[in-house]
C-alpha positions in Angstrom: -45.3 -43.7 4.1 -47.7 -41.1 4.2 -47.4 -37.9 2.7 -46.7 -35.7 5.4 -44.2 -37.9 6.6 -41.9 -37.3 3.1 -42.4 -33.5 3.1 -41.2 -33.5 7.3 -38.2 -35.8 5.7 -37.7 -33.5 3.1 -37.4 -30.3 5.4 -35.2 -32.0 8.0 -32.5 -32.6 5.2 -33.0 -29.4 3.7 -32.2 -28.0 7.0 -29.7 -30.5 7.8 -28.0 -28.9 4.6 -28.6 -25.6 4.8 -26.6 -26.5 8.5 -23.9 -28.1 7.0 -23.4 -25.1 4.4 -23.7 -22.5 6.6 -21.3 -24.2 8.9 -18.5 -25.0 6.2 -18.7 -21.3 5.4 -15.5 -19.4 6.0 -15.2 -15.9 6.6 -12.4 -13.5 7.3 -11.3 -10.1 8.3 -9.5 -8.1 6.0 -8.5 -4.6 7.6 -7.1 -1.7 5.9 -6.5 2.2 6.8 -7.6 3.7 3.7 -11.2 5.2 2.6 -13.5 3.5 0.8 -12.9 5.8 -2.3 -9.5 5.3 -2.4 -8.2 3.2 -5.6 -6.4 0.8 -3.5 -9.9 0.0 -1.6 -11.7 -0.2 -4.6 -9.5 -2.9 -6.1 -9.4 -4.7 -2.4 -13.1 -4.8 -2.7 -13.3 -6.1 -6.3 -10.7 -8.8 -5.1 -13.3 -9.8 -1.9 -16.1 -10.1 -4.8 -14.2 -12.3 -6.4 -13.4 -14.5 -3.7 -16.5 -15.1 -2.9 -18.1 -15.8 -6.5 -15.3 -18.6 -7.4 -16.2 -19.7 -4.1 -19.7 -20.2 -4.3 -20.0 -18.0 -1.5 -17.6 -20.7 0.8 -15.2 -17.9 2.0 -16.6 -14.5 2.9 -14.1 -11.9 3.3 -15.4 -8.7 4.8 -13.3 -5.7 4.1 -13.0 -2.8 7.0 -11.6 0.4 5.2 -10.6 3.4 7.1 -8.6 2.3 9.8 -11.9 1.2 11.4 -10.6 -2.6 12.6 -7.0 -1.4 13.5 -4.7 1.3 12.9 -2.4 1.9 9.9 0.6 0.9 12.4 -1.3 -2.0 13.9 -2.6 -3.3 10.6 0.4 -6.3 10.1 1.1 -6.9 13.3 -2.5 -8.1 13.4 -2.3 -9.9 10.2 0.6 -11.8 11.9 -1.5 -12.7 14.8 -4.1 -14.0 13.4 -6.8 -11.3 15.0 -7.1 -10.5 11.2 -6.6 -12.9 8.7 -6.2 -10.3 6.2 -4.6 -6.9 6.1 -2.9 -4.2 3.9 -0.1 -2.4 4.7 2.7 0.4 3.5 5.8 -1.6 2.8 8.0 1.0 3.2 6.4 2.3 7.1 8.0 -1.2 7.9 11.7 -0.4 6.7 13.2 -0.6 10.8 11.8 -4.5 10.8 13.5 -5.7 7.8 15.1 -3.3 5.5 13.8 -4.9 2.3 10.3 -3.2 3.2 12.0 -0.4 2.7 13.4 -0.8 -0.8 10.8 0.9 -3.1 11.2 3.9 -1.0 14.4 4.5 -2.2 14.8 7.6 -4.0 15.2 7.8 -8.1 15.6 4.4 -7.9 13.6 3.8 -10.8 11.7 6.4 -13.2 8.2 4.8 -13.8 6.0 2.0 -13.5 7.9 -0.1 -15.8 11.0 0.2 -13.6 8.7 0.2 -10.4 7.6 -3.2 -11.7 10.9 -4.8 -12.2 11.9 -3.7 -9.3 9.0 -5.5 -7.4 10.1 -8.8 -9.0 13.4 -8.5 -8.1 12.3 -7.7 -4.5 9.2 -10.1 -4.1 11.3 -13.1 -3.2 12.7 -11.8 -0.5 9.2 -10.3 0.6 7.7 -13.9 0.9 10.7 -15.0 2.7 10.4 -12.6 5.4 6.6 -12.6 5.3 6.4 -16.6 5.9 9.0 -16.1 9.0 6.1 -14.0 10.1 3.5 -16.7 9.6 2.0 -14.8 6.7 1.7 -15.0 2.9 1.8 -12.6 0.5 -1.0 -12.3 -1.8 -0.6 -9.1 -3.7 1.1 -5.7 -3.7 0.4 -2.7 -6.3 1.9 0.6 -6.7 0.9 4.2 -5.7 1.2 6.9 -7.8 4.6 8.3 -7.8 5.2 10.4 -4.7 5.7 13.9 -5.2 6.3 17.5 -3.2 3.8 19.3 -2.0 4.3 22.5 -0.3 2.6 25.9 1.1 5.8 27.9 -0.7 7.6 27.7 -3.6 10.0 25.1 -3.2 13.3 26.0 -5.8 15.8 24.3 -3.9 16.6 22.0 -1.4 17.3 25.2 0.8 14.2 25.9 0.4 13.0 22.7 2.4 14.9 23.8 5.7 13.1 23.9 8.9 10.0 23.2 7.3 7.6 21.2 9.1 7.5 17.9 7.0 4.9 15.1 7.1 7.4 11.4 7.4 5.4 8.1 7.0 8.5 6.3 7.0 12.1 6.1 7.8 13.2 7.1 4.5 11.1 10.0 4.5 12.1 11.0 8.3 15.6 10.9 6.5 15.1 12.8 3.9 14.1 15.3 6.4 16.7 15.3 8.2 18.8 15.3 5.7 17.5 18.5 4.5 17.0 20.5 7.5 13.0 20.0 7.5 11.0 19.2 11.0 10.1 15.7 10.4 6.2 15.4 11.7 4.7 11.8 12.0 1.6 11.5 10.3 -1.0 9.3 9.3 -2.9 9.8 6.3 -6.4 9.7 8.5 -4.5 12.6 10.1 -3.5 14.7 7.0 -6.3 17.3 6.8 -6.3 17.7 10.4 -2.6 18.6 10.5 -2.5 20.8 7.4 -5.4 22.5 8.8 -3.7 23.0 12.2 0.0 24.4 10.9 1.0 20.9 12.3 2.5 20.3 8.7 3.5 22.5 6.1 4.6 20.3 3.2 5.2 16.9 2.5 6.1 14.2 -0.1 3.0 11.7 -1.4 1.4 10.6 -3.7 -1.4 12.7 -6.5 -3.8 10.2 -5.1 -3.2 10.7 -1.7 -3.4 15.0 -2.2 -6.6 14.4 -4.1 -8.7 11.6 -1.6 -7.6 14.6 1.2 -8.3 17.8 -0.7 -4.4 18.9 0.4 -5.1 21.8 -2.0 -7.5 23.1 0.6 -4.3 24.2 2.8 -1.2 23.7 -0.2 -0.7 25.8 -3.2 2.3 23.6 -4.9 2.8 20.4 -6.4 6.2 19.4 -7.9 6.6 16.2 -10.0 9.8 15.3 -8.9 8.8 11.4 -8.9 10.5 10.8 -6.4 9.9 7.2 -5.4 7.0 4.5 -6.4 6.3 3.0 -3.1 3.5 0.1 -2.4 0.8 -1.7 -0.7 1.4 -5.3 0.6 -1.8 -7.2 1.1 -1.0 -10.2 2.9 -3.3 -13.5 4.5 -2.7 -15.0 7.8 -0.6 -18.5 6.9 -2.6 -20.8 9.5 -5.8 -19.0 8.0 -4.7 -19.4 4.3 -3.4 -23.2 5.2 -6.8 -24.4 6.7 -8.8 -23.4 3.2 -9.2 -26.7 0.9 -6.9 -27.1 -2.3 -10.1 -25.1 -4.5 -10.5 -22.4 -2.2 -6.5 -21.3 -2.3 -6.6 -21.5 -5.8 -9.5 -19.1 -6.0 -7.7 -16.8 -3.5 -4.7 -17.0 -5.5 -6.0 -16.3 -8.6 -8.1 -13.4 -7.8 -5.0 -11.8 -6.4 -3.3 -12.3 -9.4 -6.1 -10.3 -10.5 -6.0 -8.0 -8.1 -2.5 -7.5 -8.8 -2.6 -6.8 -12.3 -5.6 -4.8 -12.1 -4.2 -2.3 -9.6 -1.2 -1.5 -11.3 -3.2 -0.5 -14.1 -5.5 1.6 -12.1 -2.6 3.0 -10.3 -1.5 4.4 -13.5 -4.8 5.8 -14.6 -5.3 7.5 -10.8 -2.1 9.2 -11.2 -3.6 11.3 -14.3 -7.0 11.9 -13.0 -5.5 12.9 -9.3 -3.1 15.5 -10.7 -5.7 17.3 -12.8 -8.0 17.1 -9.6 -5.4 19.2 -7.9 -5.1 21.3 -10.6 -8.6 22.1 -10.6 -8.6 22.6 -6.9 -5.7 25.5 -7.3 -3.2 23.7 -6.4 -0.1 24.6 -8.5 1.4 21.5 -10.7 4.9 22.7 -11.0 8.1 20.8 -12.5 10.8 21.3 -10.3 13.9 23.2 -11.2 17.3 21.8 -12.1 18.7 23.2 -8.7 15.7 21.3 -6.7 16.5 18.0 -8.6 20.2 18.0 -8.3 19.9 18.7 -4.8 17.1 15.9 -4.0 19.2 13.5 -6.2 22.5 13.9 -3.6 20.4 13.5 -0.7 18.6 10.5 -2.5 22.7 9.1 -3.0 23.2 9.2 0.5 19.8 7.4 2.0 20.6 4.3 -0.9 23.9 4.2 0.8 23.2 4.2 3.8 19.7 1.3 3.1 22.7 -1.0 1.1 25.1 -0.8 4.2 21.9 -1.6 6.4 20.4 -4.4 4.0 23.7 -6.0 3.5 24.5 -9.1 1.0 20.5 -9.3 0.5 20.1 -5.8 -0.5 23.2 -5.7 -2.8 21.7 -8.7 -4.5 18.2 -7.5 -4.9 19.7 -3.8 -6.9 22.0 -6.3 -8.9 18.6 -8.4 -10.0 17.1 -5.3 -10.7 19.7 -3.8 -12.6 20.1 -6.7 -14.5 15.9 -7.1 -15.1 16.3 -3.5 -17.3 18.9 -4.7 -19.7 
């Protein structure tokens, strides 16, 4: 055989599999609403990077941040259908679907990360249950920095909260609200700056990483650390999506949200410092609330956990018995 002949033989199989690589490459979607600088996107990216390196590059993941594949709100729902295979996604926005999304929304349910995390174990279970009756899986969930007041006036008392117009991103929050007298406003965090800037909102509870990613001490002056909640991010995979990979490639996707997991908890901590001082050096206020604001926030927080206990029936009396238990 001459020469030429091996080296055309040689290229045709190269080709042939470069082909067959290229077409048993996987790739997926992977939307979420927040910015690229946010903590949360950070880790989502880190978690894509290591996909794709215990891979050998056989699953692609591309991640779209800021809301620029679907909306906050739409976000699951496309997850669910398949027209993302992956998506993150505020637990607690979803409490009206199933009221264990809900849960770490409660208020002065627990008092740091420690409890936040127990709690989280005590509550995944039922998660993954509802999640797979949704053809999804969970992969990973980490915590935001405990959510806090902030405010254009001095905030002493609950009193003080009446007929205020105040930012909800959830049921519990639009509760709350209510509960107080405030004017419960719907927005999303893409809208924040927008609405603070427009008198559409004059205070609302969030995170120190939220208030620092949107400058809210451009149009707030206070900050109370009431820690009120620690609320989280789901990141789940379509199940159909997840099921087609081979045996390597789900343990690869598992592990690395392990990772991700572990890793964002972590950073969640380390945000929550470097985000307050941010607002600090921004002029925003960093107050602790008074004894009158916290006794009155902890009656209203009495009556939303009784009311979620009634709604979330046998499950939701089991999940706050696991988690009682978990802090013996």
């Amino acid at each position: 055989m001459k020469r030429r002949d091996l080296c055309a033989i040689a290229a045709l199989a190269a080709g042939l599999g470069f082909v067959s690589q290229a077409a048993a490459q996987t790739k997926w979607d992977f939307a979420t609403a927040y910015p690229a600088i946010n903590f949360h996107s950070k880790n989502n990216e880190q978690f894509v990077k290591d996909v794709a390196a215990a891979t050998g590059g056989s699953l692609q993941i591309t991640p779209h941040f800021g809301a620029s594949l679907f909306k906050m709100p739409e976000i699951k729902r496309a997850v669910q259908t398949g027209n993302a295979q992956m998506g993150e996604f505020f637990l607690v926005s979803f409490q009206n679907e199933a009221q264990m999304f809900g849960l770490d929304g409660l208020p002065f349910l627990v008092k740091n990360y420690s409890e936040a995390f127990k709690l989280y174990q005590a509550q995944k279970p039922y998660l993954e249950k509802i999640l797979e009756k949704q053809g999804q899986k969970l992969l990973y969930a980490v915590a935001w920095p405990p959510q806090n007041i902030y405010s254009n006036k001095p905030i002493n008392s609950v009193a003080d909260l009446k007929g205020l117009k105040w930012r909800v991103y959830s049921p519990t929050t639009a509760r709350i609200g209510e509960l107080v007298g405030a004017q419960p406003v719907t927005i999303q965090e893409a809208e924040l700056s927008q609405a603070l800037a427009t008198g559409v909102i004059e205070g609302l509870i969030t995170s120190s990483a939220t208030g620092a990613d949107n400058k809210l001490y451009e149009n707030l002056k206070y900050f109370y650390q009431v820690q009120a909640w620690i609320p989280k991010n789901a990141v789940t995979v379509n199940a159909k999506a997840f099921n087609a990979l081979g045996k390597a490639q789900q343990d690869a996707v598992l592990k690395a949200a392990q990772e991700a997991e572990q890793r964002g908890w972590k950073a969640s901590e380390e945000v929550n410092t470097r985000s307050i001082e941010v607002l600090r050096q921004g002029g925003m206020k960093i107050e602790q609330p008074s004894a009158e604001l916290m006794a009155g926030l902890a009656k209203v927080g009495d009556v939303v956990v009784k009311e979620w206990v009634e709604k979330a029936g046998p499950d939701g009396k089991a999940v706050l018995a696991a988690f009682e238990a978990s802090k013996k």
